[in-house]
C-alpha positions as CSV (number, residue, x, y, z in Angstrom):
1,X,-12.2,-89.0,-57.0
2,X,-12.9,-92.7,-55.9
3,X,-12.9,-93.5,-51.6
4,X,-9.2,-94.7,-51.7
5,X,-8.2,-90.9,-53.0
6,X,-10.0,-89.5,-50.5
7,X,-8.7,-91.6,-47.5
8,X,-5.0,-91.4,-48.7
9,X,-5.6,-87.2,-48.8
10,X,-7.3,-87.2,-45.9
11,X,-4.1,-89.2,-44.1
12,X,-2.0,-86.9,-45.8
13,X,-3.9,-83.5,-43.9
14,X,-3.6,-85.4,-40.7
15,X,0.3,-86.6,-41.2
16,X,0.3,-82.8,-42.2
17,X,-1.1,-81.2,-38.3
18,X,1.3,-84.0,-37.0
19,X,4.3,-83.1,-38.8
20,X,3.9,-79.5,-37.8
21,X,2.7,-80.2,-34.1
22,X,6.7,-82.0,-34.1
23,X,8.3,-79.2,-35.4
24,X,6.6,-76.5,-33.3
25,X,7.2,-78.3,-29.7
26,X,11.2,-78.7,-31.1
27,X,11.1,-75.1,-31.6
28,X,10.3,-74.5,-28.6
29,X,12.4,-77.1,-26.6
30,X,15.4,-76.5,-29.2
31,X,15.1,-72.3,-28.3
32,X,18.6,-72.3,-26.8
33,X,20.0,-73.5,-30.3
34,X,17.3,-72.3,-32.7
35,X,17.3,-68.6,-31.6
36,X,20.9,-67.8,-32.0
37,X,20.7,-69.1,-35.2
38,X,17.8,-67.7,-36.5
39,X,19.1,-64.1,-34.8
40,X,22.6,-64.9,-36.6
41,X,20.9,-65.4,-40.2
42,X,18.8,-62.3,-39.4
43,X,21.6,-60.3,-38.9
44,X,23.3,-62.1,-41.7
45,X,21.4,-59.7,-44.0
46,X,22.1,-56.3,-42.3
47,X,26.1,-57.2,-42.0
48,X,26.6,-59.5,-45.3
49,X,26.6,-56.3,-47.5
50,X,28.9,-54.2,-45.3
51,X,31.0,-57.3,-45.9
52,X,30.8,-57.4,-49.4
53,X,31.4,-53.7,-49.6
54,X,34.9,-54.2,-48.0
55,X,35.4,-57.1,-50.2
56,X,35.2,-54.7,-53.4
57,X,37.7,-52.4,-52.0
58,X,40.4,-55.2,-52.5
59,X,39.9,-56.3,-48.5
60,X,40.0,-59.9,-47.4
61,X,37.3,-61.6,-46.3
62,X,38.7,-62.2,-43.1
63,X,40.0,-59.1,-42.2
64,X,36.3,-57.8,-43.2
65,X,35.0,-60.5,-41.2
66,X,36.9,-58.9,-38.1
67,X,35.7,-55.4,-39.2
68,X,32.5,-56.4,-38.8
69,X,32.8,-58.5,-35.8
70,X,34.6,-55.1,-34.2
71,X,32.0,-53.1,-35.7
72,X,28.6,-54.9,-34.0
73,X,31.1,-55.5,-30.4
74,X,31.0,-51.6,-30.4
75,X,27.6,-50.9,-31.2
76,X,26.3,-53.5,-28.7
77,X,28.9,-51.8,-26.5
78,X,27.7,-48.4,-26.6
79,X,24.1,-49.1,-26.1
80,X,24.8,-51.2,-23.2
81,X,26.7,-48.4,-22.3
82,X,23.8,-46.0,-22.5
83,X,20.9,-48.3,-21.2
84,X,22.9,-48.7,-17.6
85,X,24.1,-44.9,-17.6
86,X,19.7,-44.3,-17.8
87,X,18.9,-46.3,-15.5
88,X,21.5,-45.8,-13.0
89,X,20.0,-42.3,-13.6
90,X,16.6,-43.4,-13.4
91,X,17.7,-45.1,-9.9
92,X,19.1,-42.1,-8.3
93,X,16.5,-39.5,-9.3
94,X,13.2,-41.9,-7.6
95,X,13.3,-40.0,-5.0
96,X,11.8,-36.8,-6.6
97,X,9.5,-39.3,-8.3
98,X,8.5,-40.6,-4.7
99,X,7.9,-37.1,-4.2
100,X,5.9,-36.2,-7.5
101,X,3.8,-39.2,-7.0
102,X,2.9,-38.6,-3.6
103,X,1.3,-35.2,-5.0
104,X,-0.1,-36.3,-7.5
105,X,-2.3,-39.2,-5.8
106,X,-3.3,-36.9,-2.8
107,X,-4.1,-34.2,-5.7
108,X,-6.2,-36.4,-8.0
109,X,-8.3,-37.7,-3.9
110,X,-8.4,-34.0,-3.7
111,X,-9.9,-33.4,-7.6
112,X,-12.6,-36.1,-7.3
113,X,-13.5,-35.3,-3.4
114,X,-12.9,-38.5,-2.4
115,X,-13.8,-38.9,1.1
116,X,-11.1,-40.8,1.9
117,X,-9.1,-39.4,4.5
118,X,-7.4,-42.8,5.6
119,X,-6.4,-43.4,2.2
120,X,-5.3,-40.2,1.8
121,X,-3.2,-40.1,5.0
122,X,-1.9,-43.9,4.3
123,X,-0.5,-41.6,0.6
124,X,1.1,-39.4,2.7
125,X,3.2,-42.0,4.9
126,X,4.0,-44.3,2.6
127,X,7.2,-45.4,2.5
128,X,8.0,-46.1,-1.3
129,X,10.9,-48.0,-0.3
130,X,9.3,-50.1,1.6
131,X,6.3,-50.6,-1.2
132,X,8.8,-51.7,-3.6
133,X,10.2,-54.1,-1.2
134,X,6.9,-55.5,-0.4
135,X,5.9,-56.4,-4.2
136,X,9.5,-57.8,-5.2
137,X,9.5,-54.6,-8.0
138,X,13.3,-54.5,-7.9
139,X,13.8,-58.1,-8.0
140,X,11.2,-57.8,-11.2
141,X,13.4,-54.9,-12.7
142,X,17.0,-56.7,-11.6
143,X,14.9,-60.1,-13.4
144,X,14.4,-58.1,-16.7
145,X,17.9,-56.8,-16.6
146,X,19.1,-60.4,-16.1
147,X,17.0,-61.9,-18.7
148,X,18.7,-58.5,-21.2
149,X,22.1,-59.8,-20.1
150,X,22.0,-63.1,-20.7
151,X,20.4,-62.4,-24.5
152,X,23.8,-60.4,-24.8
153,X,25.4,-63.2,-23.4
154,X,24.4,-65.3,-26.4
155,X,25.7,-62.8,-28.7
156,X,29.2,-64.5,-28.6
157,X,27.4,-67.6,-30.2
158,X,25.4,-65.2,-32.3
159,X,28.5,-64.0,-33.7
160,X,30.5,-67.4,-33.9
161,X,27.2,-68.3,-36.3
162,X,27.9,-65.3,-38.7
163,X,30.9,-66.3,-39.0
164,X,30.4,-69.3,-40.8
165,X,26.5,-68.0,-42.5
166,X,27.9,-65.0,-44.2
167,X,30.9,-66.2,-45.8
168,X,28.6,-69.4,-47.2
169,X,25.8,-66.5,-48.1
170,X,28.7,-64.9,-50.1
171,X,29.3,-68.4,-51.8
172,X,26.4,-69.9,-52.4
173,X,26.2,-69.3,-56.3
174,X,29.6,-71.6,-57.3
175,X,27.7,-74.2,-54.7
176,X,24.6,-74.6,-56.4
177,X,26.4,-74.5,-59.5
178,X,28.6,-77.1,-58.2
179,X,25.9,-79.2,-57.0
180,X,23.8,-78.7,-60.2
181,X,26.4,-79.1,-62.8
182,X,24.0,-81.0,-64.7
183,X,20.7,-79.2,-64.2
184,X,21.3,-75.5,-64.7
185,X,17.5,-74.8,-64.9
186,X,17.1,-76.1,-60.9
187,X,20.6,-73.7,-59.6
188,X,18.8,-71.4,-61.1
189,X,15.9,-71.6,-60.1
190,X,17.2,-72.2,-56.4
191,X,19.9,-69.0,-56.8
192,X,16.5,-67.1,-57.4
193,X,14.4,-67.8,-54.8
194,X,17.6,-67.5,-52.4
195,X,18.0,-63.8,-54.0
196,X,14.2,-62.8,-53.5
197,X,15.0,-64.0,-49.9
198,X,17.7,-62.0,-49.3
199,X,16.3,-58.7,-51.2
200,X,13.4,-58.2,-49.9
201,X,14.5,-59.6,-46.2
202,X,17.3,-56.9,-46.8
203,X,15.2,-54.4,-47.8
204,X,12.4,-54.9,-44.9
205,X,15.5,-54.4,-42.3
206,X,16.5,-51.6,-43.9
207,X,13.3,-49.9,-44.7
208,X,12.1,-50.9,-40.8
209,X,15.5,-49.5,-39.6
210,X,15.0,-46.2,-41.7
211,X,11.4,-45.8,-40.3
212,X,12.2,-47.1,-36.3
213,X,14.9,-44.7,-36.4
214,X,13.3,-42.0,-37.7
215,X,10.8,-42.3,-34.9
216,X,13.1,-42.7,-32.1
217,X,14.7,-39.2,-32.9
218,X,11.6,-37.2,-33.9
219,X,10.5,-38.1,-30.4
220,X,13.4,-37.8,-28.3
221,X,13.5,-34.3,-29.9
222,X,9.6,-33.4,-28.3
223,X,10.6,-35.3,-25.0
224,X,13.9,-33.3,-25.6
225,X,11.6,-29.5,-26.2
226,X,9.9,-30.3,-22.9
227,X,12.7,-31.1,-21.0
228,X,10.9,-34.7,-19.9
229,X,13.5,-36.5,-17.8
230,X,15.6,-39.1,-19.9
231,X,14.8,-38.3,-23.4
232,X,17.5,-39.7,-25.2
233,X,16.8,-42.8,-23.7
234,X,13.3,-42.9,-24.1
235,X,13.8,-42.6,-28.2
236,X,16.7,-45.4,-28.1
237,X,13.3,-47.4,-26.5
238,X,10.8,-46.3,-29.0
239,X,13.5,-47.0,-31.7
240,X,14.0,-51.0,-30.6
241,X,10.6,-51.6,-29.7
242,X,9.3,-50.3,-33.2
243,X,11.0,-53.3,-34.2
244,X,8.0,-55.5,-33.3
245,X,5.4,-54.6,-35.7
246,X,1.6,-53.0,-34.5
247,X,2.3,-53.9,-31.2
248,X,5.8,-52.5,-30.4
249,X,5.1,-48.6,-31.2
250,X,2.0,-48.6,-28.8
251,X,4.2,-49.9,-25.5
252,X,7.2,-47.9,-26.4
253,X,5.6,-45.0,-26.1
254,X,3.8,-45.5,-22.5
255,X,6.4,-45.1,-20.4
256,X,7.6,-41.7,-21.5
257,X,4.0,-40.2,-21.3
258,X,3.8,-41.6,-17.7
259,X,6.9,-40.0,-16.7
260,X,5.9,-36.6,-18.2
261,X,2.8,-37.1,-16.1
262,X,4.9,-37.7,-13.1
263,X,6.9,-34.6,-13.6
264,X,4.2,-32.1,-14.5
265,X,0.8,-33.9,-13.9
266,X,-1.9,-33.3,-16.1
267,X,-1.5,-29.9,-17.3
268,X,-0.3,-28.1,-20.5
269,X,3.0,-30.4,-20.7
270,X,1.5,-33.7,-20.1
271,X,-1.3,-32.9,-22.9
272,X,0.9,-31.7,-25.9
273,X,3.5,-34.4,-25.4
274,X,0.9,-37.2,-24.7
275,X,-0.7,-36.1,-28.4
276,X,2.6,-35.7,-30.1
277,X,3.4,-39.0,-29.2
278,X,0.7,-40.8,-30.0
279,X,0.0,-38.8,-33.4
280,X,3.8,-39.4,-34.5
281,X,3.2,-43.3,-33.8
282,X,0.0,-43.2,-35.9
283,X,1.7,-41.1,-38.8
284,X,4.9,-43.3,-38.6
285,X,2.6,-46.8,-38.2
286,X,-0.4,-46.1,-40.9
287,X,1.2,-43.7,-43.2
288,X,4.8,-43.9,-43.5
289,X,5.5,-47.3,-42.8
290,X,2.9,-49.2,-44.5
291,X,4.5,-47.1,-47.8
292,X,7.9,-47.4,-47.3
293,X,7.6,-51.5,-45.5
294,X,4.1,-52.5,-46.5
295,X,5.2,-52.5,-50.5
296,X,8.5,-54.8,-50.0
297,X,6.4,-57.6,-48.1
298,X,2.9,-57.6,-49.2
299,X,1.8,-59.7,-46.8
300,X,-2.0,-59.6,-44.9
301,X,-2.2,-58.1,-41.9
302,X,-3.8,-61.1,-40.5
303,X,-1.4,-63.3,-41.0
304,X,1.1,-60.5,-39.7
305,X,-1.2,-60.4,-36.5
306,X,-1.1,-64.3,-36.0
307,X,2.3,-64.9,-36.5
308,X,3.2,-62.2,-34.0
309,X,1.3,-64.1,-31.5
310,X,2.7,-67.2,-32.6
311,X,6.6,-66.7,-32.2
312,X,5.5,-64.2,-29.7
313,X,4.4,-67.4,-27.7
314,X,7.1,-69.1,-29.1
315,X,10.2,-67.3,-28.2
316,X,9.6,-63.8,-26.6
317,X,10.5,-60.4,-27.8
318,X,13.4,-62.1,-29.7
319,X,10.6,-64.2,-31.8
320,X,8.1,-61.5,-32.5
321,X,11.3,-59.4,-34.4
322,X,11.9,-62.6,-36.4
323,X,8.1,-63.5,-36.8
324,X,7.8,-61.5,-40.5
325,X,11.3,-62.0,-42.0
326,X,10.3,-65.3,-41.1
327,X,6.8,-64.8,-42.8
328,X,8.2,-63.3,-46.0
329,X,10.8,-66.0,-46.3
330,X,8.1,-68.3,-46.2
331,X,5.7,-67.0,-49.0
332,X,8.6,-66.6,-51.2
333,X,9.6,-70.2,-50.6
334,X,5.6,-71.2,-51.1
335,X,5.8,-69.1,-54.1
336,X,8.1,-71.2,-55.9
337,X,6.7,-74.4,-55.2
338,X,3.8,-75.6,-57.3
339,X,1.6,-77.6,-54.1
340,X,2.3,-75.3,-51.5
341,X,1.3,-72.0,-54.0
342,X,-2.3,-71.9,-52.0
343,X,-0.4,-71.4,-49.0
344,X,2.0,-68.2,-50.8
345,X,-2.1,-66.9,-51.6
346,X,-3.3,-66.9,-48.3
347,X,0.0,-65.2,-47.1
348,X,0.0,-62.5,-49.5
349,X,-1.6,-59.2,-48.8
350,X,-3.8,-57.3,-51.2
């Protein structure tokens, strides 16, 4: 390789960094148009086969289309529907968690010997009302809300987007065959890699579904067995926050360990339901899911943990559920591309 090689690769690597420098800071300024979409073509792959289910029972596409649209309006509807029943629920039963707290903090003083009797008097006074006042928690809580609305809020656009992704999805065969008339080697090769995308995205939703669902009701039914406040809602949390991957499963399961505590402090309850939990998210994370998941992706773990961090930066929540269907569309793309193969290696797992 002579020096003029070396200096036009090297400008290539740096017009490389450059080029994807550009394109990460217009994600992130473009999040308010990128994110619906990218949530629209998630979906896309639940909902486009309950379309095309409908279709092969001799119904249109737009009456399926309205199916569908009724279909996910009723779901979001009915989960709304349960989160604001919990924690209206949640609101009006503080006070006997004001109470349980109080007992528990002047109990655990009492446990250690703490010679603290201000602080234990200050325990008994305090005025939770007040406390929550003083560090802005319900303006933190009525914050998250607002931020849960106004995702929903974008589900109107989300929806709007399907609308036009799912029937093209459906088409896409006679367009490539349209557009390639006169190379059938390249629509074919393009209708491939846009059918690898859409299996194994389909079947990583599915099988990540299957598996977040699973736990969600195997643990609302021990929350359920010893009668900890809230259950059901408690498993719909553990069911949505399995969606993000590793991290997810270990915050889902905090807060309904931390109310059993509050209920029945650290005896026999607290104990069993504490290790239940945490053994069913290690079963469900390292066993079951790497089996039933792990095998439709095969991608490292590695690159799993930085791209979590990466649209976790990026976008949120919203961005760390899109991070590997983002991922595997990626090394199936690399895949098929002779100079970006390198790149589909260092994705893949073992």
């Amino acid at each position: 390789m002579n020096e003029s090689e070396r200096i036009l690769k090297v400008i290539a690597v740096f017009l490389g960094l450059i080029v994807t420098a550009i394109i990460v800071v217009a994600l992130k300024v473009l999040k308010s148009i990128m994110l619906p979409l990218l949530v629209a073509w998630l979906l896309s792959f639940v909902l486009g086969p309950f379309v095309e289910l409908l279709m092969r029972r001799k119904i249109p596409l737009w009456l399926a289309i309205i199916i569908m649209v009724t279909s996910v309006f009723l779901f979001v509807y009915l989960v709304g529907l349960l989160i604001y029943s919990s924690s209206s629920s949640f609101m009006d039963e503080f006070p006997k968690y004001e109470e349980r707290i109080t007992i528990l903090a002047q109990d655990i003083l009492t446990h250690f010997d703490i010679p603290l009797p201000q602080a234990k008097e200050y325990i008994s006074t305090l005025n939770w009302e007040e406390a929550l006042q003083k560090y802005k928690i319900p303006q933190l809580v009525s914050s998250t809300l607002g931020s849960f609305f106004s995702f929903l809020g974008n589900l109107i656009m989300v929806i709007l987007l399907m609308l036009f992704i799912i029937p093209g999805r459906i088409k896409i065969g006679n367009r490539l065959q349209r557009t390639f008339k006169e190379d059938t080697a390249k629509a074919e090769k393009f209708q491939l890699v846009l059918n690898t995308i859409n299996s194994r995205v389909q079947l990583y939703l599915l099988a990540k579904t299957a598996v977040s669902l699973t736990t969600g009701v195997i643990a609302s039914i021990i929350l359920l067995a010893f009668g900890v406040d809230f259950a059901i809602m408690w498993g719909l949390f553990i069911f949505l926050l399995d969606y993000i991957p590793n991290i997810g499963s270990v915050i889902a399961i905090i807060p309904p360990i931390l109310v059993c505590f509050i209920q029945y402090g650290f005896d026999f309850h607290f104990i069993i339901v504490a290790i239940m939990l945490i053994m069913l998210q290690m079963v469900m994370g390292n066993v079951v899911e790497p089996r039933v998941v792990g095998k439709h992706l095969n991608l490292s773990p590695l690159v799993v943990i930085i791209s979590l961090v990466f649209w976790g930066w990026l976008w949120g929540i919203p961005g760390m559920v899109l991070a590997i269907p983002l991922v595997s569309s990626l090394k199936i793309v690399c895949e098929n591309i002779s100079p970006l193969k390198p790149i589909a290696a260092i994705i893949e797992g073992d």
